[in-house]
N, C-alpha and C positions, 0 to 999 in steps of 0.2 A: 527261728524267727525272733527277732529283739522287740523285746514287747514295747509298747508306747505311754509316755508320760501328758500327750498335748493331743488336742481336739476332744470331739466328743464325748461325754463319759461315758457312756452307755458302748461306743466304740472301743475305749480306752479297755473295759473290762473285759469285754470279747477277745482283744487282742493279748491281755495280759491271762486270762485262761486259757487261750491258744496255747503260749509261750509255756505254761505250768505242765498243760498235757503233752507237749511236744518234747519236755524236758523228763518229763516222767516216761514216754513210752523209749525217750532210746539210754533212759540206765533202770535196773533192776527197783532200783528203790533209792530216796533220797530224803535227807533232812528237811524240814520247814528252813530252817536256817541255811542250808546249802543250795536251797533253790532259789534263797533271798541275794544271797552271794551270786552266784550262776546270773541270774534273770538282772540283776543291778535293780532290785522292787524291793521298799522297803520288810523290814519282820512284819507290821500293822499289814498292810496291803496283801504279801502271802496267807498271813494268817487268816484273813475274811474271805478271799477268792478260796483258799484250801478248805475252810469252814462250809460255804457253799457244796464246794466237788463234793465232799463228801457226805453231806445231806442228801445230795442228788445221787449216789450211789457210785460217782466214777472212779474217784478214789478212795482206798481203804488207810487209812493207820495200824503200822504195824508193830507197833509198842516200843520200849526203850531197849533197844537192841543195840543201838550203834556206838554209842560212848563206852567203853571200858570203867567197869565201876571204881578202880582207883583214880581214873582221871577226873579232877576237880570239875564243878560246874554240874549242872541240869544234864539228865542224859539226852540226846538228841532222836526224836519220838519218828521212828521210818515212814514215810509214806509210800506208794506205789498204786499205778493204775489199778483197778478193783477189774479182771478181766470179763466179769460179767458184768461190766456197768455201759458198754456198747456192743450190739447184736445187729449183725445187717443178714439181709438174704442177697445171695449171686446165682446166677443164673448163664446159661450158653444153650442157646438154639445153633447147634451145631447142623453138616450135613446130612447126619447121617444117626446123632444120637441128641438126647437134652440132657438137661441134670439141674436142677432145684437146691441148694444147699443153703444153711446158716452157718456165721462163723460169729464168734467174739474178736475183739480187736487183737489178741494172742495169732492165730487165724486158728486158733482150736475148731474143730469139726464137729456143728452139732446136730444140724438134722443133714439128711442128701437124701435124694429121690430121684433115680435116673430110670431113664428111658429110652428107646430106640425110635427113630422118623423113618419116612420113606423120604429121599430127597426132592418127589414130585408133590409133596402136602401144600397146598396154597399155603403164605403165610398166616393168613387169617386163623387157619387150625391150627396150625402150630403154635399162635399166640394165644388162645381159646384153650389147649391142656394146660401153658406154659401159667397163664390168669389161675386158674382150677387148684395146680400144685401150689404155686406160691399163695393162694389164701391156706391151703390145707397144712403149710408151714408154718404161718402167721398162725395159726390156732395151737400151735406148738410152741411157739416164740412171739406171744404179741408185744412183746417191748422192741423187734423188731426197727430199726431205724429207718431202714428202706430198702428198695429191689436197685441191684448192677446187674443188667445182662452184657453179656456178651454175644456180637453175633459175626458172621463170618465172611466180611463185606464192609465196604468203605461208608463209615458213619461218620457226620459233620457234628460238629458241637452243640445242634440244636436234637442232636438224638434221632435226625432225619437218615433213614437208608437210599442213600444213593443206588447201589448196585451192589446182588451177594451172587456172583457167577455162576461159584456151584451150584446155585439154587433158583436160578433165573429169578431172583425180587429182584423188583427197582421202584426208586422216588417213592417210598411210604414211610410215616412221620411213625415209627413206632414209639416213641417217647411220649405223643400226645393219645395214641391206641391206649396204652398200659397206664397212663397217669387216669384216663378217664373212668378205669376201673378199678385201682389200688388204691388204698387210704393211705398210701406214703409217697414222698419222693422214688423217683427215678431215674436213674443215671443208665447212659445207653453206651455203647463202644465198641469198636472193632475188636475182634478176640486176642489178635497179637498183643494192640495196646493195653487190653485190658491183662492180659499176662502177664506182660511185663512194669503194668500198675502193679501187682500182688506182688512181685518179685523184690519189689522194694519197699513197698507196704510191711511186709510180717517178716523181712529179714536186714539184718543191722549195716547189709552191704548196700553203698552208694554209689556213685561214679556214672563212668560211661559205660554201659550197658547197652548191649543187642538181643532182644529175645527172638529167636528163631521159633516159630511157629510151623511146625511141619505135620500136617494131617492130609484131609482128603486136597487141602491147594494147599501152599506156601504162602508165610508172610512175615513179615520183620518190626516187633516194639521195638523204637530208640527211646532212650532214657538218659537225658543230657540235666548236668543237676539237680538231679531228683523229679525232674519235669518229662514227661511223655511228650513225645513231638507228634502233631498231627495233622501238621500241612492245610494251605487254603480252603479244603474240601475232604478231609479226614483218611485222605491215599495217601500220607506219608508211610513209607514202609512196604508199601504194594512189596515187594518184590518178586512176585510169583509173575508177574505180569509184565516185568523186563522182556522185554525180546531177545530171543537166542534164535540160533540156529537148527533147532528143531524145525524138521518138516509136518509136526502132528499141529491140530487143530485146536485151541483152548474152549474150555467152555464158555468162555467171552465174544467167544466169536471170533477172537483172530488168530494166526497162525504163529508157533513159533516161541509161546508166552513161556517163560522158563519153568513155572510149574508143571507141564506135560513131559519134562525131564527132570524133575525134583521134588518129589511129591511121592506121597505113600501110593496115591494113584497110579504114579506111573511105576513104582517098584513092583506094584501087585501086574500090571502090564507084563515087564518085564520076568516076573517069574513067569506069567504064562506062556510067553514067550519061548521060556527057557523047558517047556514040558510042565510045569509045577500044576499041581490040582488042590487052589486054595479059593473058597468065595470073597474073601475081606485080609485085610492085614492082621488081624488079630488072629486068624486060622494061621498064617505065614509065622507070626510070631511062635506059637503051641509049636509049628511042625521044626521050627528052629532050636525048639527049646529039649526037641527029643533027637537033637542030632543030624534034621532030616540036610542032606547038602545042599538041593535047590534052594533051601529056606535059607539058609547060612550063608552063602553067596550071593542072595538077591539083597540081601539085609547088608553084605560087605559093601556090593557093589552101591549102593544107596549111601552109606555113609561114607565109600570115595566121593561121591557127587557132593554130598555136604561139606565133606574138607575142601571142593574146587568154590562152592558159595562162599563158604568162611571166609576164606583167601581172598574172593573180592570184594565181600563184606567190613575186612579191615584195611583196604586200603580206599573205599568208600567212607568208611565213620569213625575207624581208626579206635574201634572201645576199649577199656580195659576188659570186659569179658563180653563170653557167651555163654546165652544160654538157651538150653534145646529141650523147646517144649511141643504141648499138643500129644497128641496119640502116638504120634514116631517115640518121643521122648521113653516109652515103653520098652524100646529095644535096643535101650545105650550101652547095654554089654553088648551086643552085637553090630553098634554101628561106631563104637568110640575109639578101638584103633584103627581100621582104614580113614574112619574121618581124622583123627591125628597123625598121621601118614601121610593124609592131602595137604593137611595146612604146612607141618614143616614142608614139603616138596614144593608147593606154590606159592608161597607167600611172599609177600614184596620187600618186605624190609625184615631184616634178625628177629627183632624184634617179633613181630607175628609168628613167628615161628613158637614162640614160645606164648601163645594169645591161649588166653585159661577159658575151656570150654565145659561145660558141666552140662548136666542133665536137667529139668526143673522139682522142684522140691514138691510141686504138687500134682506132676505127671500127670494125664487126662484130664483133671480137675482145675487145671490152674486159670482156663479163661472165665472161669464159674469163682474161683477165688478172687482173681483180680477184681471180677465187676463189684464181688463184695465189698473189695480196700479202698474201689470208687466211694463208695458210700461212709466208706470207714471215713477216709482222707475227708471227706467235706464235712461230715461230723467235727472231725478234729479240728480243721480249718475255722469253722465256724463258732470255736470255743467251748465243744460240747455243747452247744444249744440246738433244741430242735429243729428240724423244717417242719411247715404244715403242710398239708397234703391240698392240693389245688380244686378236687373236686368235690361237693357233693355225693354226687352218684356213688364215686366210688366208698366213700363213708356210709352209703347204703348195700353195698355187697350187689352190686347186678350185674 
């Protein structure tokens, strides 16, 4: 972002401490003088915004390292983000498990606390442990910035849940539930998007990006210059919910949704199908990992099915990559050459044939990372200045 010389000052410094951390978080470390260079801010104007950050703890100085001492002149004194100078907690109310974690702006891992759901918990209970753990981390981390959940279901930009199919919710404002109880900001989101927010958040890769989300349903983060797409009503990406030609019945209610053919659900189907005696995907995973063949098969035949998605996923958005997250993402030695077998055999142009698919870097964890990088990103955004927390109440712990 090019920081700004005109309007209001008070705007101006926001924007030019934007500019300072945004330049700091994608190189290792850099001069006062090279950020004055870089940024086009005079030395005076770095030096008092740099004097700030580091009052405030976000960035550290990291002594006269960089000038070689025969080169004439002042040595140039390192700066670098101070990674303990932003802390957010992320969060995913998944189908079937949760997880509570803190991260620093690095996404270093500092507290997690998981757990297992029944997928018939009203939401209310679910958000009642979900309140309980996140205070019990905030007493671990109370410089804490704020709570990103993630959840698994079409969320609009007010933090409002439309519909989570796996889990029959609908129409409930969980952003204003959890703001009335938390003494921080809140940031809500779809678990795809919020994956493939983290994907770009803690890692130096940009572009066009498809984050595939494969767990108990299907869903797809776009990531189109740096920006997550989230459509009129926050179903951009559905993809589990395409129609296909299945005769099975979705948990939506309609027939045919692509996820009863694409999905950890329907492989565990399919194993039983095939004889297989496994309760959960993570039993499928173990018995694959001792050789068992039904396990090794159900896991191949799943990762044909994703190299046939891929395939229409790039001639849909056409990314530089993908990336394969969620709980499937577990078993990418067992599903990454049939799925790279599907994509070159079906792909539509050369080109995709050669489309770079990875695994995600923070495997089960990552919709609980991204909802963090939610909260990183607006931090950042926001010039490293605080938000205040909306409520009362929740300043009173009830």
């Amino acid at each position: 972002m090019s920081p700004s010389r005109k309007g209001d000052p008070l705007e101006m410094k926001r924007i030019n401490r934007r500019a300072i951390l945004e330049a700091l978080k994608g190189s290792r470390s850099l001069t006062r003088a090279e950020l004055a260079r870089r940024l086009g801010l005079t030395k005076s104007t770095i030096s008092s915004l740099m004097d700030q950050l580091v009052s405030e703890g976000l960035v550290l100085s990291r002594g006269d390292t960089l000038r070689p001492k025969s080169q004439l002149g002042r040595p140039g004194v390192e700066v670098g983000l101070n990674p303990a100078g932003a802390v957010a907690l992320g969060a995913e109310l998944g189908v079937e498990n949760s997880v509570v974690l803190a991260v620093d702006w690095t996404g270093t891992l500092l507290f997690r606390e998981e757990w297992g759901a029944d997928p018939r918990t009203p939401l209310s209970e679910r958000l009642e442990r979900l309140i309980q753990v996140t205070r019990h981390a905030l007493q671990r981390h109370p410089e804490a910035l704020g709570l990103g959940l993630a959840l698994p279901g079409v969320v609009d930009a007010r933090g409002w849940l439309h519909y989570a199919p796996n889990l029959g919710w609908r129409d409930f404002s969980v952003a204003e539930a959890l703001q009335a109880r938390l003494p921080f900001p809140v940031h809500i989101e779809n678990d795809a998007n919020s994956s493939a927010a983290g994907e770009v958040f803690f890692t130096p890769r940009q572009g066009q990006l498809a984050y595939l989300m494969l767990g108990t349903g299907l869903g797809v983060g776009l990531v189109h210059a740096g920006t997550v797409l989230r459509g009129a009503n926050g179903a951009f990406g559905e993809l589990g919910h395409w129609l296909g030609s299945s005769p099975k019945r979705c948990r939506c209610g309609r027939v045919g949704c692509l996820e009863t053919e694409v999905s950890l659900r329907a492989m565990l189907e399919h194993y039983h199908a095939l004889g297989g005696k496994a309760k959960d995907f993570w039993e499928v995973l173990k018995q694959a990992q001792t050789g068992h063949r039904l396990a090794v098969e159900s896991l191949a035949e799943l990762g044909r099915a994703l190299g046939r998605l891929i395939a229409n996923l790039a001639v849909a958005y056409d990314p530089e990559r993908v990336v394969l997250g969620g709980a499937g993402a577990e078993a990418w030695d067992y599903l990454q050459q049939p799925l790279r077998q599907a994509v070159e055999e079906h792909a539509f142009l050369r080109q995709h044939q050669r489309l770079e698919v990875q695994p995600s870097l923070f495997g089960h964890l990552a919709p609980a990372m991204g909802a963090a990088a939610l909260v990183l990103h607006s931090f950042l955004a926001s010039g490293g200045l605080r938000e205040h927390p909306a409520s009362p109440v929740a300043m009173q712990g009830k």
